[in-house]
Structures are given as C-alpha cells and as structure tokens.
MMTF fields as JSON, N, C-alpha, C and O atoms, coordinates in Angstrom:
{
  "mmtfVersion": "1.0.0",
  "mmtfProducer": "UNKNOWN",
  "numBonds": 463,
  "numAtoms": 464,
  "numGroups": 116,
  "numChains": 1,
  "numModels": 1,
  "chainsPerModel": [1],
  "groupsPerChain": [116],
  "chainIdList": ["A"],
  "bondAtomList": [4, 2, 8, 6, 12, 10, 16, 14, 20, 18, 24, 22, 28, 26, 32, 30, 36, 34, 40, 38, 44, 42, 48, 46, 52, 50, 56, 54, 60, 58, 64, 62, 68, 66, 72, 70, 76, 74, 80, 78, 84, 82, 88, 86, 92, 90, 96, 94, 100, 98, 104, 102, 108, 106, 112, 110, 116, 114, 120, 118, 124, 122, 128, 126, 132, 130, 136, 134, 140, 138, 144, 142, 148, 146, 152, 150, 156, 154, 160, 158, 164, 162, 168, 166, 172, 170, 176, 174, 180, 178, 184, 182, 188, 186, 192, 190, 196, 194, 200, 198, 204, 202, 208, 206, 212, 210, 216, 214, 220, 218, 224, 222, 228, 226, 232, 230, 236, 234, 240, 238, 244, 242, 248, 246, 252, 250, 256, 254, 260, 258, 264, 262, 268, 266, 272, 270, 276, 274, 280, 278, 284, 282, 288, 286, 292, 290, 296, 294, 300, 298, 304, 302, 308, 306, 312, 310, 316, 314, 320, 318, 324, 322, 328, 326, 332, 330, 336, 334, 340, 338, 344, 342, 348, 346, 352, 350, 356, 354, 360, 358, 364, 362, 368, 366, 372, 370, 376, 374, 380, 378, 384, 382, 388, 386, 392, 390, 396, 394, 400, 398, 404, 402, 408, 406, 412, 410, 416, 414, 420, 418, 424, 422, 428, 426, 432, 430, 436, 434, 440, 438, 444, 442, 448, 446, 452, 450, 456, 454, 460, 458],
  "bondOrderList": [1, 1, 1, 1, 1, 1, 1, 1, 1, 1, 1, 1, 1, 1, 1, 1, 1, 1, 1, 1, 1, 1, 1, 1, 1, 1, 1, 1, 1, 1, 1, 1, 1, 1, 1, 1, 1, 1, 1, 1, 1, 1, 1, 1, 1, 1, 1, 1, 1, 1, 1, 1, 1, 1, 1, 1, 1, 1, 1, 1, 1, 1, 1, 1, 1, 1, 1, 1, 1, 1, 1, 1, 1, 1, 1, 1, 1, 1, 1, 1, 1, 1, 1, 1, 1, 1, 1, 1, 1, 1, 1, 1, 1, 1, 1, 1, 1, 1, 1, 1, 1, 1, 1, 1, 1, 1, 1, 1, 1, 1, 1, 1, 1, 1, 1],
  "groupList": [{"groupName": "UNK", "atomNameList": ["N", "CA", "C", "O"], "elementList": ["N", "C", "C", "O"], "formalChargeList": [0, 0, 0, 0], "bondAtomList": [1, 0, 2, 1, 3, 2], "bondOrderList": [1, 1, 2], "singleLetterCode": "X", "chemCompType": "L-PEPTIDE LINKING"}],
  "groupTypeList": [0, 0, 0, 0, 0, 0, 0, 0, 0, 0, 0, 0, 0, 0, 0, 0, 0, 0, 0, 0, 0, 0, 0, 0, 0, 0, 0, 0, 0, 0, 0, 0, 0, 0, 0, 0, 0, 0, 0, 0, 0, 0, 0, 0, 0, 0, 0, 0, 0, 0, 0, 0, 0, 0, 0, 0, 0, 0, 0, 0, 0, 0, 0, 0, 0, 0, 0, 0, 0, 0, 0, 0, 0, 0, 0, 0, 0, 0, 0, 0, 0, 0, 0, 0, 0, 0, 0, 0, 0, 0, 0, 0, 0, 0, 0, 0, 0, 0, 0, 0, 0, 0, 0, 0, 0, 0, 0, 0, 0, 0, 0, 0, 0, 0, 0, 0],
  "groupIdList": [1, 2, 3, 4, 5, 6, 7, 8, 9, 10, 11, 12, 13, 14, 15, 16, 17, 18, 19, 20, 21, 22, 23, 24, 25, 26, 27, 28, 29, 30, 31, 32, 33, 34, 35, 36, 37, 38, 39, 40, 41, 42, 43, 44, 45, 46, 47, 48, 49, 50, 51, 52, 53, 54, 55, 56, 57, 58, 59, 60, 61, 62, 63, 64, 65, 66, 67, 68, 69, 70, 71, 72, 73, 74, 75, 76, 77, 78, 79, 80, 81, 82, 83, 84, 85, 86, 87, 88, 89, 90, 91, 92, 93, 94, 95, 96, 97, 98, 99, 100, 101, 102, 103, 104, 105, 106, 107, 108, 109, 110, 111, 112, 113, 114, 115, 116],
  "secStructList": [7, 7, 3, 3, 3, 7, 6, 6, 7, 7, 2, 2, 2, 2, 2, 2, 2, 2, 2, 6, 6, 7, 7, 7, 7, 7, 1, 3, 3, 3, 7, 4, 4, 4, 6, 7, 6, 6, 1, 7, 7, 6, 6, 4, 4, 4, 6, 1, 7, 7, 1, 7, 7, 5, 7, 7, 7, 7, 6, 6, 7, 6, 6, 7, 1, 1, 7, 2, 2, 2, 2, 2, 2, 2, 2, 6, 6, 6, 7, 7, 7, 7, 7, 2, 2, 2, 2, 1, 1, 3, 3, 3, 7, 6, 6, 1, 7, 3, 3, 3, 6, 6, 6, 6, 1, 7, 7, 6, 6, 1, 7, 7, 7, 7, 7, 7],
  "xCoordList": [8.929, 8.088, 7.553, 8.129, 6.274, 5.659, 5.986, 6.0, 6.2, 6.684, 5.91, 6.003, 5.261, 4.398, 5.379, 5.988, 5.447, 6.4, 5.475, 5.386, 4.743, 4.043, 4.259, 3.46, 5.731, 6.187, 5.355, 4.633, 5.422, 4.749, 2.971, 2.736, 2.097, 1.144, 0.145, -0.004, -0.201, -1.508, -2.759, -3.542, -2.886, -3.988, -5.3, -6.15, -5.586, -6.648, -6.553, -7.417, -5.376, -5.351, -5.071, -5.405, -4.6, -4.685, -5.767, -5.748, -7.212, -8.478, -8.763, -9.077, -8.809, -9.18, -9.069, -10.04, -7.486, -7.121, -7.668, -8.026, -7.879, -8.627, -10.422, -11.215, -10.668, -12.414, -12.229, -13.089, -11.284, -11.225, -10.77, -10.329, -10.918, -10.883, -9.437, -9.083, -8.766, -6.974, -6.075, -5.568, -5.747, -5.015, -3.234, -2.204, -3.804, -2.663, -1.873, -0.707, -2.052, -1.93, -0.136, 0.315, 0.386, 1.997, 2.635, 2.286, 3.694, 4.523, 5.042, 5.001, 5.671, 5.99, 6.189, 6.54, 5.758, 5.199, 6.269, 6.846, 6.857, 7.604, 6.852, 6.208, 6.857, 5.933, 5.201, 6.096, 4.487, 4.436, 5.1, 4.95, 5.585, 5.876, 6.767, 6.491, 7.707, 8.431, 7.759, 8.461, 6.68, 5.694, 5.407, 5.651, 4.875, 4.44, 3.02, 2.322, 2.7, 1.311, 0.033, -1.135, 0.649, -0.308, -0.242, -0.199, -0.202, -0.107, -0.139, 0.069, -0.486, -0.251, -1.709, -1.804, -2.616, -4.444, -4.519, -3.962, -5.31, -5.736, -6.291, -6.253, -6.804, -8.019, -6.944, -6.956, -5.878, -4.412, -4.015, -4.167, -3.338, -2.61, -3.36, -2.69, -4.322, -5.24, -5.834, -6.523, -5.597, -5.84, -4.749, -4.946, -3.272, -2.176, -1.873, -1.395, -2.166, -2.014, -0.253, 0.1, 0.525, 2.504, 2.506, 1.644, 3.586, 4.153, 5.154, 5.446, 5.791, 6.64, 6.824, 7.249, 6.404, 6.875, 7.935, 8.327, 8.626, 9.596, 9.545, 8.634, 10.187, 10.248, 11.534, 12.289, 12.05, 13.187, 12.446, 11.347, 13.692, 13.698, 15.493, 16.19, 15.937, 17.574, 17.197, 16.321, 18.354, 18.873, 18.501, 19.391, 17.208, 17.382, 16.552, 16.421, 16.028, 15.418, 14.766, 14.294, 14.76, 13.885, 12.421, 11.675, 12.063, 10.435, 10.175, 9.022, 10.737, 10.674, 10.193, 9.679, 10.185, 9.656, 10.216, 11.281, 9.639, 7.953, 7.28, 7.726, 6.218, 5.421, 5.372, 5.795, 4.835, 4.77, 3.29, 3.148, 2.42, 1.119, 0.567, -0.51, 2.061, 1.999, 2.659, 2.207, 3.991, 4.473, 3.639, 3.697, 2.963, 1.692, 0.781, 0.662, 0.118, -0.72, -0.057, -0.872, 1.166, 1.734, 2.243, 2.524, 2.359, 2.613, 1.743, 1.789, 0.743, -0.609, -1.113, -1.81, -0.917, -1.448, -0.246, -0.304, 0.78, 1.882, 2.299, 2.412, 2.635, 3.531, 4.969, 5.142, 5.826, 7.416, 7.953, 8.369, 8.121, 8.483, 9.773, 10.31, 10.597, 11.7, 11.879, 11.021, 12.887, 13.435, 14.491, 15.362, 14.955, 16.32, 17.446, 18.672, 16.593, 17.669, 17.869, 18.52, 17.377, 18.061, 18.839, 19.686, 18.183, 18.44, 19.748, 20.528, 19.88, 20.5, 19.818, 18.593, 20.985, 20.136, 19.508, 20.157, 18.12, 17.35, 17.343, 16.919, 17.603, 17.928, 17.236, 17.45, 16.216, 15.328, 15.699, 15.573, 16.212, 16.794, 15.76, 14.603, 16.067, 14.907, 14.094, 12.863, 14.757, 14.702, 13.585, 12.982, 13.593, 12.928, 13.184, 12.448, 14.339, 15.305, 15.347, 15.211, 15.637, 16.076, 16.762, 16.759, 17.748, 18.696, 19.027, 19.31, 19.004, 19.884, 20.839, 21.446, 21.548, 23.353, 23.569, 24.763, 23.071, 24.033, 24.202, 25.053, 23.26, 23.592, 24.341, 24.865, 24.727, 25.174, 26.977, 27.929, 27.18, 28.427, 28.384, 27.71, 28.659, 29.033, 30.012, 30.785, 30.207, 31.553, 32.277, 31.588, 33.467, 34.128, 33.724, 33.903, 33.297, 32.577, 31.227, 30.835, 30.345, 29.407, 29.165, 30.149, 28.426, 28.182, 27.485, 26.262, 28.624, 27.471, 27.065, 27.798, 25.977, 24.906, 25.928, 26.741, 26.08, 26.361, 25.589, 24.426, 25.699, 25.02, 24.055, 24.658, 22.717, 22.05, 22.022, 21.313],
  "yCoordList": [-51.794, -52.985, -53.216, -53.152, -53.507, -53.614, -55.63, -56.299, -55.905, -57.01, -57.663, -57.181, -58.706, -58.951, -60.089, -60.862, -60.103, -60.873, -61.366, -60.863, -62.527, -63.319, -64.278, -64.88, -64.321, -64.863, -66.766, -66.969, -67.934, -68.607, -68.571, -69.153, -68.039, -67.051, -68.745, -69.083, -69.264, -70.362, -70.28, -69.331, -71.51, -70.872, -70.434, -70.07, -70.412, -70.084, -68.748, -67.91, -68.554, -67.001, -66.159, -64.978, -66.693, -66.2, -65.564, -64.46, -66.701, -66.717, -65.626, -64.623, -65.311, -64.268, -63.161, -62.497, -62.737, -61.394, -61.419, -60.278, -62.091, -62.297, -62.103, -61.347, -62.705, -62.106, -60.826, -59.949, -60.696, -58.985, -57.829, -56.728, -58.186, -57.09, -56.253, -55.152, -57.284, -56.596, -56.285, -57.336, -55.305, -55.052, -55.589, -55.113, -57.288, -57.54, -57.724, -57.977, -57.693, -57.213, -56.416, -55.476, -57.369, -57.149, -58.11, -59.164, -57.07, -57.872, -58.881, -59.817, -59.135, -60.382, -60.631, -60.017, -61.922, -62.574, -63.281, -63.843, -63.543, -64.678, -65.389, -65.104, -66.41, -67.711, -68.024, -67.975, -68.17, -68.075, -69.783, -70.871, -69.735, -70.95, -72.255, -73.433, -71.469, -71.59, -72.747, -73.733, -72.674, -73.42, -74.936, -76.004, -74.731, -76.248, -76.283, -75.329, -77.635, -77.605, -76.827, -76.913, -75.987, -75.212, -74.238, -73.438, -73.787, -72.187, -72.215, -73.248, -70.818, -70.566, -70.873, -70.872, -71.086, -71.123, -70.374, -69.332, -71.181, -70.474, -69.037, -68.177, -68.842, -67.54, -66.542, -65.699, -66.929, -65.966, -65.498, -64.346, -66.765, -66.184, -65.7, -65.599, -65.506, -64.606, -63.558, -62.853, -63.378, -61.79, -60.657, -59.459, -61.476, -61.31, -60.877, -59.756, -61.85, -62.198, -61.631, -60.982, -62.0, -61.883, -61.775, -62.239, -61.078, -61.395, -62.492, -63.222, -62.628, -63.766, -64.063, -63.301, -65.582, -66.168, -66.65, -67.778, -65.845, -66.49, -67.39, -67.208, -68.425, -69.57, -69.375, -68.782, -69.651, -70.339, -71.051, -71.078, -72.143, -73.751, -73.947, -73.355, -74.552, -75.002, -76.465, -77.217, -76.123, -77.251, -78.785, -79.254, -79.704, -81.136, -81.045, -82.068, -79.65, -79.647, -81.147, -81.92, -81.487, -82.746, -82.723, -83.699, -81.265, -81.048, -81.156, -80.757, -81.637, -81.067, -80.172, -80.257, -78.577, -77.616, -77.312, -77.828, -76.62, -76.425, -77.365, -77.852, -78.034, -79.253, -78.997, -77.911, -79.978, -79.885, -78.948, -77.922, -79.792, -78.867, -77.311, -76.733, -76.881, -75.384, -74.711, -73.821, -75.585, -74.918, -74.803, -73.831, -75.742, -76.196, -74.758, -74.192, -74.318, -73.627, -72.42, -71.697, -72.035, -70.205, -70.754, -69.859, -71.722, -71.921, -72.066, -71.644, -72.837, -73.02, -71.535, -71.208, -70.854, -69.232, -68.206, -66.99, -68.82, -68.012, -66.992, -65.816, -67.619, -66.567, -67.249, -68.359, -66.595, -67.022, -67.398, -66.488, -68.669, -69.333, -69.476, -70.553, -68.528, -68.394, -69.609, -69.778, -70.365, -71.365, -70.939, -70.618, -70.723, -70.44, -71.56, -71.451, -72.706, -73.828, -74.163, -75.139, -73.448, -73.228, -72.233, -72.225, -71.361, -69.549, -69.371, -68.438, -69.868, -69.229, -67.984, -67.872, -66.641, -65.335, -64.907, -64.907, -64.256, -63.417, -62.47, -62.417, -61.185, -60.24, -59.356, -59.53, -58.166, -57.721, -56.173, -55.83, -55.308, -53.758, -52.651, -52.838, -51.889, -50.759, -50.834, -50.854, -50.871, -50.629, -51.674, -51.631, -52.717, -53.635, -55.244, -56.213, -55.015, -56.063, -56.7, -56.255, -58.25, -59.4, -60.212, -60.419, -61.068, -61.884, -63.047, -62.913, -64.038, -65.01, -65.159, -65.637, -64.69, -64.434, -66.194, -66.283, -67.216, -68.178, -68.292, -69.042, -67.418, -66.895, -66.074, -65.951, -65.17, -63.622, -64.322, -63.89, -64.904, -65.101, -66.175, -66.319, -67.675, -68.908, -69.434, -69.647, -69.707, -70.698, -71.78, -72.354, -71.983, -72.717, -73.971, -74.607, -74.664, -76.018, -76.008, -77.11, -74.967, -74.885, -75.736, -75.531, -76.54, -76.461, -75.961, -75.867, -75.31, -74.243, -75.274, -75.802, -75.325, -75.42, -75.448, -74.529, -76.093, -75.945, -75.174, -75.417, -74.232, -73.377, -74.369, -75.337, -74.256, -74.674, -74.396, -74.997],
  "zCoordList": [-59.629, -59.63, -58.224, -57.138, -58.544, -56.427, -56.871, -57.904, -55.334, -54.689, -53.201, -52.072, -53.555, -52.175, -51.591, -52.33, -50.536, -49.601, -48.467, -47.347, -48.985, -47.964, -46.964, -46.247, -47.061, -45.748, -45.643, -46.619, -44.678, -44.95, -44.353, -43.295, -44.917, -45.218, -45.656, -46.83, -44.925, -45.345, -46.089, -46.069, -46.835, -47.937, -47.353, -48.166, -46.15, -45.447, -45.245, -45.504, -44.729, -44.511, -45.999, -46.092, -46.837, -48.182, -48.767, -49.313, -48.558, -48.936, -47.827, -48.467, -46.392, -45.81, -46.417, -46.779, -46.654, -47.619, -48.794, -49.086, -49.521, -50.947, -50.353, -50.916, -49.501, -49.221, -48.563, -48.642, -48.0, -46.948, -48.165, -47.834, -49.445, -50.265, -50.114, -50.535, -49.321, -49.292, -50.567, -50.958, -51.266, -52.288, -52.106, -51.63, -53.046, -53.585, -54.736, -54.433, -55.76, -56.652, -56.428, -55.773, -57.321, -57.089, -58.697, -59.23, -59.011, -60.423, -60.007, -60.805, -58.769, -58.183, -56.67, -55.662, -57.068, -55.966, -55.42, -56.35, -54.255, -53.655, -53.081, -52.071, -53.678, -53.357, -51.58, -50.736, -51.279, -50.446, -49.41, -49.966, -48.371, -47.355, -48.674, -48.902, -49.196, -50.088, -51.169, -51.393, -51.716, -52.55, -51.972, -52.534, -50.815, -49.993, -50.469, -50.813, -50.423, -50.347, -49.83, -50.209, -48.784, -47.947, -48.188, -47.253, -49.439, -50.027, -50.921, -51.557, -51.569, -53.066, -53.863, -55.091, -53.11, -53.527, -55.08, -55.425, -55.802, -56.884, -56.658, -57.537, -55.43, -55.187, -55.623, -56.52, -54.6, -53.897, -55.223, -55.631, -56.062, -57.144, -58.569, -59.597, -58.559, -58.967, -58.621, -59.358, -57.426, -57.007, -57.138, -57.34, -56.936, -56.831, -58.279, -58.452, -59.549, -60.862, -61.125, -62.11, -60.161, -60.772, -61.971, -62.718, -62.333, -63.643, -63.501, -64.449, -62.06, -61.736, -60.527, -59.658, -60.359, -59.152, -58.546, -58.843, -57.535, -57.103, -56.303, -55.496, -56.12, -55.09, -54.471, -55.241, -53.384, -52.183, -51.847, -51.293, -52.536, -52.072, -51.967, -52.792, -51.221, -51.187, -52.607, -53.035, -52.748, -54.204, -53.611, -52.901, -53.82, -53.598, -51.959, -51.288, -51.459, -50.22, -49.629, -50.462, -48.307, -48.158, -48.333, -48.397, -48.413, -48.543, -49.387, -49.545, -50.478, -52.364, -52.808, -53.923, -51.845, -52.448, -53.87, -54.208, -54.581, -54.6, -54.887, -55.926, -54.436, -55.026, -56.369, -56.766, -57.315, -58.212, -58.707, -59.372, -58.08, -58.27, -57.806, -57.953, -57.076, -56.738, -58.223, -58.942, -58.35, -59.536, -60.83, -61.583, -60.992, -61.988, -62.291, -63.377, -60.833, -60.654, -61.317, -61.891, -61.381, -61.831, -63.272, -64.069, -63.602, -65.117, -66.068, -67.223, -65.403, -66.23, -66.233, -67.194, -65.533, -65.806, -66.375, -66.188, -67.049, -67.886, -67.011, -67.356, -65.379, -65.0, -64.934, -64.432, -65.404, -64.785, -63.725, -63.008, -63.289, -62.626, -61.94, -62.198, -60.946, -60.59, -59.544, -58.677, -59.627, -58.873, -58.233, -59.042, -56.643, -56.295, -56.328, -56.317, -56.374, -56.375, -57.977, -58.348, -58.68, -59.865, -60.599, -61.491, -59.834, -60.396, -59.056, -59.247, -58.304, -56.981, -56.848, -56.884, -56.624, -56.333, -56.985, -58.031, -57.276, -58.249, -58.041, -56.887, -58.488, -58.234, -59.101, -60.301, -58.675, -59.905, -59.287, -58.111, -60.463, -60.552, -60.564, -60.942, -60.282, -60.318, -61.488, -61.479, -62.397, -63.637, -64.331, -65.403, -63.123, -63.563, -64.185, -64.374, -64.346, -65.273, -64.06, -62.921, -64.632, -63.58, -64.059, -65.273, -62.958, -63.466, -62.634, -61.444, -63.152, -62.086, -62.08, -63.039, -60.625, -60.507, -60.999, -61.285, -61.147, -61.823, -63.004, -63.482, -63.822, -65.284, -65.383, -66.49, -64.326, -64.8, -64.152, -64.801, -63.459, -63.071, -63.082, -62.063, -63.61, -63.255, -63.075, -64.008, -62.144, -61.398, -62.436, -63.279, -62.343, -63.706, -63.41, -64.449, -62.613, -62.441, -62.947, -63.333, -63.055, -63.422, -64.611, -65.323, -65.182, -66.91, -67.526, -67.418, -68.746, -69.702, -70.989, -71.825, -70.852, -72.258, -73.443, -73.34, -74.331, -75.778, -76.352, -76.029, -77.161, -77.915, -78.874, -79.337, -79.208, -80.396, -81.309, -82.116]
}
C-alpha cells in the first residue's frame, strides 16, 4: 500500500503540490498537521483521493483535533476515517490489512460493546 506522510504540510502549500502537478496519490493518507483547520484542503484530498485517513490526535487534545469540518471533508467523500485517540495504534501489514491495536488487544478496563 503507498502511504503519503505530510507532516504539518499547510493548505497553501498543499494547493502548490496539487498546481505543481506533484504525484500524490496514496491508499493512505495521514492527515495532515494532525486535522487542524489549516490543512487537509478539498484540492489536497482529492488529488490524494485515500482509501483512508489517518489522524493523530491524543485522546480529549486541547486543540480538538481533528476539527470537525476536516473530519467532514474525508467522510463526505467515503474515505475511512482513522482516529488515534480512538483507534490508539493503527497498524496497516504488508498485506494490506489494518487494525486498531485497541481492538486487537484490549485492556481489562477497557469496555467491550455488548454484542447486537
């Protein structure tokens, strides 16, 4: 799986690489400047088009990453929406498969879901 790692990467400079004809285009994306307001441009995540966005944000951050209207922007376009302060680690295998270690191992304090 290709993986773009934009680091916190401003929507200005986003739109540069998106007019400079830069090949981005990646299955997933880590959000860029951990989904603040100043990133994550419609241009960007359409050039990009993820199959899934990851975000790092800490659990309850004071920034409230990800805004809401960043997260908005990759859902309204049916990409998968990875949260670390929900998912903790995400971890995606050669193979392609992905998981969130707080699904795959949960701590006995954790709470599990009742089955439906």
């Amino acid at each position: 799986a290709s993986v773009l790692l934009p680091g916190d990467l401003p929507a200005a400079q986003e739109l540069a690489l998106v007019a400079a004809g830069a090949p981005l285009a990646a299955e997933v994306l880590v959000v860029p400047h951990h989904g603040s307001r100043s990133s994550s441009s419609d241009g960007f995540i359409d050039a990009v088009s993820p199959r899934v966005a990851v975000v790092q944000a800490g659990y309850l951050n004071r920034f409230g990453h990800p805004a809401p209207e960043v997260s908005a922007r990759f859902v309204g376009r049916g990409i998968e929406l990875v949260r670390s302060d929900a998912c903790g680690a995400w971890t995606l295998a050669a193979d392609g498969q992905a998981q969130c270690e707080r699904e795959r191992s949960r701590r006995y304090w954790h709470h599990r879901p009742s089955p439906s």
